[in-house]
Backbone as a printed PyTorch tensor [residue, N CA C, xyz], in Angstrom:
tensor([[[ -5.5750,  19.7440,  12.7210],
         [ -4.9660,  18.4220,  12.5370],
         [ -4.4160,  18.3080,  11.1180]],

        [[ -2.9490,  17.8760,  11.2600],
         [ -3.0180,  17.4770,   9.6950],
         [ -3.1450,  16.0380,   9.5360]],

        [[ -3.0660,  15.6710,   8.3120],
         [ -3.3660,  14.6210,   7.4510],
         [ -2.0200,  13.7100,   7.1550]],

        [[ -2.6940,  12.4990,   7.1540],
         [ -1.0800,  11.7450,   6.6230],
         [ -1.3310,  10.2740,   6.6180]],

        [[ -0.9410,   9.2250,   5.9160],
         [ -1.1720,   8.1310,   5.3690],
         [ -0.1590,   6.7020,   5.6340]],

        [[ -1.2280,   6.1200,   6.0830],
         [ -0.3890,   4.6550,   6.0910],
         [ -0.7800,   3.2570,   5.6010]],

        [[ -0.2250,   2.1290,   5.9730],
         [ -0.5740,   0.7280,   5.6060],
         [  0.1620,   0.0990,   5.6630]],

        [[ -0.3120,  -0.8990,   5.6280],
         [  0.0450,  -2.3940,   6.2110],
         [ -0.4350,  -3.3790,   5.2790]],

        [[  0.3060,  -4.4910,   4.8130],
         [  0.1480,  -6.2790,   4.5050],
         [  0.2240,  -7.0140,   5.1240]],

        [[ -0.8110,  -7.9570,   4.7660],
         [ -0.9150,  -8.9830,   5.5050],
         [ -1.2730, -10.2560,   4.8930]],

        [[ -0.7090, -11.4330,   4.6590],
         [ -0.5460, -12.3970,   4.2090],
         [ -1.6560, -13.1540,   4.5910]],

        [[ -2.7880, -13.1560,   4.1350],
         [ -3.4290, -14.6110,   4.7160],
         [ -3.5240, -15.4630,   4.2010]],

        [[ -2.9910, -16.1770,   3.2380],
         [ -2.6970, -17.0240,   2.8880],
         [ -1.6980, -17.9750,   3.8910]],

        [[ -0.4250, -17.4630,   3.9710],
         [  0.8060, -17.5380,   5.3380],
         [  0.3290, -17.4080,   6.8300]],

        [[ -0.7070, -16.7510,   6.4650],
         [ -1.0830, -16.2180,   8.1590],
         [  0.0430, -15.2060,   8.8880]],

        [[  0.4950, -14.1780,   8.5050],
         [  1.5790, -13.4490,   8.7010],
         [  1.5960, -12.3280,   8.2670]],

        [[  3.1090, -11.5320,   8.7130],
         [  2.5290, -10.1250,   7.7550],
         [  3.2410, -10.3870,   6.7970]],

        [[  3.3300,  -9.5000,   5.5670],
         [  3.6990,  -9.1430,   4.3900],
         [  5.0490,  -8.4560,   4.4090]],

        [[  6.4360,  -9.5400,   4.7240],
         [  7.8550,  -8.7910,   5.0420],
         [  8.4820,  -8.2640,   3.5790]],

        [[  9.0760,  -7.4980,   3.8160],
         [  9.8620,  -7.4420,   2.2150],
         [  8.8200,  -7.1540,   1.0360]],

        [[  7.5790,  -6.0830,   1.0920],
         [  7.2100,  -5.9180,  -0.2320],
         [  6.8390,  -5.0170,  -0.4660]],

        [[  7.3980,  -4.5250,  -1.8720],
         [  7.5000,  -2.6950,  -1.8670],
         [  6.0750,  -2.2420,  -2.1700]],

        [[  6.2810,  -0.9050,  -2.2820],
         [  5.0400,  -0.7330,  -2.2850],
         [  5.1940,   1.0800,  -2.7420]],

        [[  4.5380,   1.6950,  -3.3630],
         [  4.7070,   2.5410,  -4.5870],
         [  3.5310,   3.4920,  -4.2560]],

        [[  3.8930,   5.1690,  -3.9530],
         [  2.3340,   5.8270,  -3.7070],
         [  2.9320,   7.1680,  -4.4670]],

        [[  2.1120,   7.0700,  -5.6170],
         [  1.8180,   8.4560,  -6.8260],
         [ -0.0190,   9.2530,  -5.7880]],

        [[  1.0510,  10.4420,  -6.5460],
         [ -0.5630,  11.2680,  -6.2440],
         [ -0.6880,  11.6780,  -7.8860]],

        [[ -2.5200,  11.6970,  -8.2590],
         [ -2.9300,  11.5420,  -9.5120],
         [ -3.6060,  12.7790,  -9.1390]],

        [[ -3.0440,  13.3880, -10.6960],
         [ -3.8510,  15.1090, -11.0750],
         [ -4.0840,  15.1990, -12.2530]],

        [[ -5.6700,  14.5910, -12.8800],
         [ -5.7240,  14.9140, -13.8990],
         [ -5.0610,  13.1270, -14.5970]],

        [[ -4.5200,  13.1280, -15.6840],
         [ -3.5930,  12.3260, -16.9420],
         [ -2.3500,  12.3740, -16.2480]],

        [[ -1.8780,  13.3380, -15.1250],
         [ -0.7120,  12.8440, -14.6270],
         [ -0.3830,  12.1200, -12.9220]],

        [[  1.1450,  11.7510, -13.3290],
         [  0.4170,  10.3490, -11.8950],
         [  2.3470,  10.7040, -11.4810]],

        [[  2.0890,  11.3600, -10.2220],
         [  3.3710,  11.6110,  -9.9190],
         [  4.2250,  10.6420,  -8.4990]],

        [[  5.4450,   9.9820,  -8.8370],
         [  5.6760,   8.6270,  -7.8610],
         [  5.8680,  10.1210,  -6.3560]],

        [[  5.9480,   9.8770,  -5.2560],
         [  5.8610,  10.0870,  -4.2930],
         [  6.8940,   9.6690,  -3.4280]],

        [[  6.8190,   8.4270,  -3.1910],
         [  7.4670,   7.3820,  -2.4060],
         [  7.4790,   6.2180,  -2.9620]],

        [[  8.7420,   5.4020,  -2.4070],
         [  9.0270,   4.2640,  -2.7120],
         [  9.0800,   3.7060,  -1.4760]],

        [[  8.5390,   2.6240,  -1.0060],
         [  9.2510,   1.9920,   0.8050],
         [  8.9160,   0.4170,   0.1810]],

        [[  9.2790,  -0.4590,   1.7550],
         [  9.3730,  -1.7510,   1.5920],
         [  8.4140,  -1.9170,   2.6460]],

        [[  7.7590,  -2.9420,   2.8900],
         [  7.1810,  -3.3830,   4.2940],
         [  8.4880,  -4.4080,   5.1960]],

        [[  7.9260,  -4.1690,   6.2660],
         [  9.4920,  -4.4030,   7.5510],
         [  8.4080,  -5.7010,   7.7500]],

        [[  9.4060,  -6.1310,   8.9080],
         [  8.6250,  -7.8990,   9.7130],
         [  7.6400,  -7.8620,  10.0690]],

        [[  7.2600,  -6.7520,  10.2930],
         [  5.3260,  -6.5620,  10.9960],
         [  4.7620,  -6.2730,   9.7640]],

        [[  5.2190,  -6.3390,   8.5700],
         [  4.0310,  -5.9180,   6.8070],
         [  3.5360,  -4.4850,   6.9860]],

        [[  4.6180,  -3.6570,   7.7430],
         [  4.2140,  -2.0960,   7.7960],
         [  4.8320,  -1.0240,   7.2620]],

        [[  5.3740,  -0.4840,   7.1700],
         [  6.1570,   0.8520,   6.6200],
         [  6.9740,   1.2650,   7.8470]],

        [[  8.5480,   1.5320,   8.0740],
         [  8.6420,   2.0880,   8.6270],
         [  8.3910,   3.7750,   9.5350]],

        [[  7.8000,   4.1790,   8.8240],
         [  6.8300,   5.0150,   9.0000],
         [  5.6960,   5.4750,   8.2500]],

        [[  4.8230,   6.5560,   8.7800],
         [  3.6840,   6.6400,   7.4930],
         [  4.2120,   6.6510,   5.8670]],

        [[  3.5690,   6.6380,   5.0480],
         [  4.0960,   6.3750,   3.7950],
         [  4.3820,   7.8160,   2.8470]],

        [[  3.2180,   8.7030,   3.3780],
         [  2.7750,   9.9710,   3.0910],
         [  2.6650,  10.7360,   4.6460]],

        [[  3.5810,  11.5450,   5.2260],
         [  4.1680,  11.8990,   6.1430],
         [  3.2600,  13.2990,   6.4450]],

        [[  3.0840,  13.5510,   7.3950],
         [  1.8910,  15.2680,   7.8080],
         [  2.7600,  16.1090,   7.0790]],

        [[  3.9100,  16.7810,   6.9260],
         [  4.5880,  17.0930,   6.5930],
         [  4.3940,  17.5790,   4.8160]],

        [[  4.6110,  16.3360,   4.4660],
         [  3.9070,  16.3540,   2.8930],
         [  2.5410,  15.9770,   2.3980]],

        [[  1.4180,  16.2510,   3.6200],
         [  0.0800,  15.6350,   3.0020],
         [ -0.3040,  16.8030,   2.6740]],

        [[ -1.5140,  16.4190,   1.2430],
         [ -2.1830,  17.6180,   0.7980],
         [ -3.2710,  16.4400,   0.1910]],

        [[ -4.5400,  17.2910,   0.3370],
         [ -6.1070,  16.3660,  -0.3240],
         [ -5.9860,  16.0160,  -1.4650]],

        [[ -6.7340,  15.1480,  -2.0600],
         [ -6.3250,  14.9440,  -3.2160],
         [ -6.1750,  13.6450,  -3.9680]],

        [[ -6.4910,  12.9310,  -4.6380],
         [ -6.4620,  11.4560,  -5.0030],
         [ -4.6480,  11.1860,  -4.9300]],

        [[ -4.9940,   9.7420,  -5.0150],
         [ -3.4110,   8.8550,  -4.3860],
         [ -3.7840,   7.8300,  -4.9980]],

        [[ -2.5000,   6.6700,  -5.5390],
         [ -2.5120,   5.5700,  -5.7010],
         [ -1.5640,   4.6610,  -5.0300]],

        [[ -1.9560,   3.5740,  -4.1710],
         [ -0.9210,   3.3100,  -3.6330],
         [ -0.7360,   1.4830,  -4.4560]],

        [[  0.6000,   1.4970,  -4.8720],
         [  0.7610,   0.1230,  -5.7800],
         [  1.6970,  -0.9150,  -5.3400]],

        [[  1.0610,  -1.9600,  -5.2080],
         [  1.4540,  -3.0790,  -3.8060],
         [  2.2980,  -3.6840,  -5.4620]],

        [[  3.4040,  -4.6770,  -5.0290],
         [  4.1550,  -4.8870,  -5.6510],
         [  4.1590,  -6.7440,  -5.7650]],

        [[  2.6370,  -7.2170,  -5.4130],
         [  2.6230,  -8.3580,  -5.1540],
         [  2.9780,  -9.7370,  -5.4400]],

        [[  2.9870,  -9.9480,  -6.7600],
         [  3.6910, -10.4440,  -7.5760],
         [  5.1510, -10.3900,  -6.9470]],

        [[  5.8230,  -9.8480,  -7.0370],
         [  7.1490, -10.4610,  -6.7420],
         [  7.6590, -10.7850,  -5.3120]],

        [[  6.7500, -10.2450,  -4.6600],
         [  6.3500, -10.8450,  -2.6860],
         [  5.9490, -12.2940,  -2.7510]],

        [[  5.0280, -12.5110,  -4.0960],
         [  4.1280, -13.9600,  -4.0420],
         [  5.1720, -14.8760,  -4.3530]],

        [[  6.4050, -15.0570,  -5.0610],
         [  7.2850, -15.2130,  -5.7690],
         [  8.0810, -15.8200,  -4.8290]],

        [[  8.6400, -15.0320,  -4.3940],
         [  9.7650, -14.9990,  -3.2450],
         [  9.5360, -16.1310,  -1.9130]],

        [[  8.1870, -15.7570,  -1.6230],
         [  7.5180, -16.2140,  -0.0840],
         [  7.1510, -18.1670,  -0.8960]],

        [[  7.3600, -17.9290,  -1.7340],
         [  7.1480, -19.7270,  -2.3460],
         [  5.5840, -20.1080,  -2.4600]],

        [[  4.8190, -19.2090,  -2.6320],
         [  3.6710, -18.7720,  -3.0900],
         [  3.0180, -19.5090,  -4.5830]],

        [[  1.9220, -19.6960,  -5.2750],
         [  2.0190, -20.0070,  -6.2720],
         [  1.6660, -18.5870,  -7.3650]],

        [[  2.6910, -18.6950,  -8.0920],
         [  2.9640, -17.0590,  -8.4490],
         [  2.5640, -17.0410, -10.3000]],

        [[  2.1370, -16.2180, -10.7260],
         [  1.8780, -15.6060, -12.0470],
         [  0.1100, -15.3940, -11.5240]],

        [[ -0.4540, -15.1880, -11.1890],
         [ -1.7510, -14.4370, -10.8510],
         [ -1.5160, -13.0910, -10.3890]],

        [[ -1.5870, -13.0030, -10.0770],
         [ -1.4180, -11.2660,  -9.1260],
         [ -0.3620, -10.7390,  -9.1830]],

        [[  0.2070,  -9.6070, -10.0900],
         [  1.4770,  -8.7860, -10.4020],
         [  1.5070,  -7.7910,  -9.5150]],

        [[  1.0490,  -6.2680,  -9.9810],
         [  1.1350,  -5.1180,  -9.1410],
         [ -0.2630,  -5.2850,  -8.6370]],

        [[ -0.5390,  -4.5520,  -7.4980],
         [ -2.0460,  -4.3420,  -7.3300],
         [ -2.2840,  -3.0800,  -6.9680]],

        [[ -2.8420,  -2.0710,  -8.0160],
         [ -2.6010,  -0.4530,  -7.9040],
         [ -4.3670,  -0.5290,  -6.8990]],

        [[ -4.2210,   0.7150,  -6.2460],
         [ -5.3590,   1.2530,  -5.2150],
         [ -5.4460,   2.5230,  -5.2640]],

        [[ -6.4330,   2.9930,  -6.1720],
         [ -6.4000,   4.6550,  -6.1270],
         [ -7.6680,   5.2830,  -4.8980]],

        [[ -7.0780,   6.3820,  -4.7240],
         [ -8.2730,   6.2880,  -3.6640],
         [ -8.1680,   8.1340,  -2.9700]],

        [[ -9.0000,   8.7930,  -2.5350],
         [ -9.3150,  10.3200,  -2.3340],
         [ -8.9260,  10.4950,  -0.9290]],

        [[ -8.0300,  11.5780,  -0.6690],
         [ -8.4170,  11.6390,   0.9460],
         [ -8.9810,  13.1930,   0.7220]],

        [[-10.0230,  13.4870,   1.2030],
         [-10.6500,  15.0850,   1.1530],
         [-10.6400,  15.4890,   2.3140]],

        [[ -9.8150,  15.1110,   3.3730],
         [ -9.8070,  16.1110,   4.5780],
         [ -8.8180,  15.7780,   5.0370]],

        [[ -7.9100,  16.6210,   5.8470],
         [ -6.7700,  16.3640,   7.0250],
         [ -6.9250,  15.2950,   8.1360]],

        [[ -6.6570,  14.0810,   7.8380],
         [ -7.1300,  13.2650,   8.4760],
         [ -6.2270,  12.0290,   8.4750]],

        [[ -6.0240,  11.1690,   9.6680],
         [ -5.6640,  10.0450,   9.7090],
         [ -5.8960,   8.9430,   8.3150]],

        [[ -5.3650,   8.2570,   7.0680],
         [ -5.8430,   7.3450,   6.0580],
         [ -4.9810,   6.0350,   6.3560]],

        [[ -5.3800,   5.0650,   6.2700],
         [ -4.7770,   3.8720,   6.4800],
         [ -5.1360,   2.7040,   5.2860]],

        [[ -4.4100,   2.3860,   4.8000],
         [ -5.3980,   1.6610,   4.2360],
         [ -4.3370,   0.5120,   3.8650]],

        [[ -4.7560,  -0.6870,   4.1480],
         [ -4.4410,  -2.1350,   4.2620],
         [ -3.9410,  -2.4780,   3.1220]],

        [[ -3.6800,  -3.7240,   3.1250],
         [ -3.8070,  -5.4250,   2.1140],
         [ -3.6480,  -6.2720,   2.6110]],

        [[ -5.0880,  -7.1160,   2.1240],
         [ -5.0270,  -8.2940,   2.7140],
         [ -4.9000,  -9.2520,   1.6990]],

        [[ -3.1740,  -9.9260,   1.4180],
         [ -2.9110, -10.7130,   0.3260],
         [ -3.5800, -11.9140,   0.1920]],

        [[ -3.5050, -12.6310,  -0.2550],
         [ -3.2890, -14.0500,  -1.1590],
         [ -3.0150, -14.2330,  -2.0850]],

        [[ -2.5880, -15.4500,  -2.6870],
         [ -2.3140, -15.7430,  -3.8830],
         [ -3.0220, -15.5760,  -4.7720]],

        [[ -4.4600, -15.7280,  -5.1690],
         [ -5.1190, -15.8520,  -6.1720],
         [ -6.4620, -14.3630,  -5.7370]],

        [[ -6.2160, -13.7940,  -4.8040],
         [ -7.2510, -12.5040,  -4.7730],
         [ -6.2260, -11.5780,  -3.5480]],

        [[ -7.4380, -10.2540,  -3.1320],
         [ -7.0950,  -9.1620,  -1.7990],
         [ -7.9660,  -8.6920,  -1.8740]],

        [[ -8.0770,  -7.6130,  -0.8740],
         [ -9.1010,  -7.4750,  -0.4010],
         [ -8.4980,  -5.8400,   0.3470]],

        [[ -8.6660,  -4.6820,   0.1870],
         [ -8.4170,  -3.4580,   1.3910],
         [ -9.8510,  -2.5390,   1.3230]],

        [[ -9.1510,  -1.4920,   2.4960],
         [-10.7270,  -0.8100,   3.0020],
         [ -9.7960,   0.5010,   3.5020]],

        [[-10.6080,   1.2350,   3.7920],
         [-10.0780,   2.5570,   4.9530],
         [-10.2870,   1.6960,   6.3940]],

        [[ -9.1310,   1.6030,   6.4670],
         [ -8.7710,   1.4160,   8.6100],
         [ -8.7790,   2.8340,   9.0140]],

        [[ -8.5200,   2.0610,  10.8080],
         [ -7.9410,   3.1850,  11.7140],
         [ -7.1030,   2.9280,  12.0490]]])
């Protein structure tokens, strides 16, 4: 099996998903932090596809950096609390990784999904 990575936003504040907000995944080696991908979340707060593709997965720490602040902004939100919200995080095996956000304005909250 190989390995490969996704996620999703989700607004609960709005009760909705998270349309329109980019979202940024470096893999970290060491002092260096290399960008990867750039995507947006679509009308469902998902990626049009995985973010980190089987193709290009390899083990290894990741950061994936929600761009929230300017989603909070936009959506008429009350905004200057929450800017980027970076998530570093290990995948050590070839494996399905998912991993969420669950926005609001003033906190979030993610985990490993399925």
């Amino acid at each position: 099996m190989t390995g490969y990575l996704t996620t999703h936003v989700l607004d609960t504040a709005r009760g909705c998903p998270a349309a329109g907000l980019k979202i940024e995944l470096f893999r970290i080696e060491g002092a260096a932090r290399a960008k990867l991908a750039e995507v947006e979340t679509n009308a469902d707060g998902r990626t049009e596809g995985p973010i980190l593709p089987e193709p290009e997965f390899a083990t290894g720490t990741y950061e994936l950096v929600f761009h929230a602040g300017a989603y909070l902004a936009r959506t008429g939100g009350p905004g200057g609390f929450l800017g980027e919200i970076p998530i570093r995080f290990a995948m050590a095996e070839a494996d399905h990784y998912h991993v969420p956000l669950l926005l609001s304005p003033f906190g979030y909250s993610t985990y490993r999904g399925s």
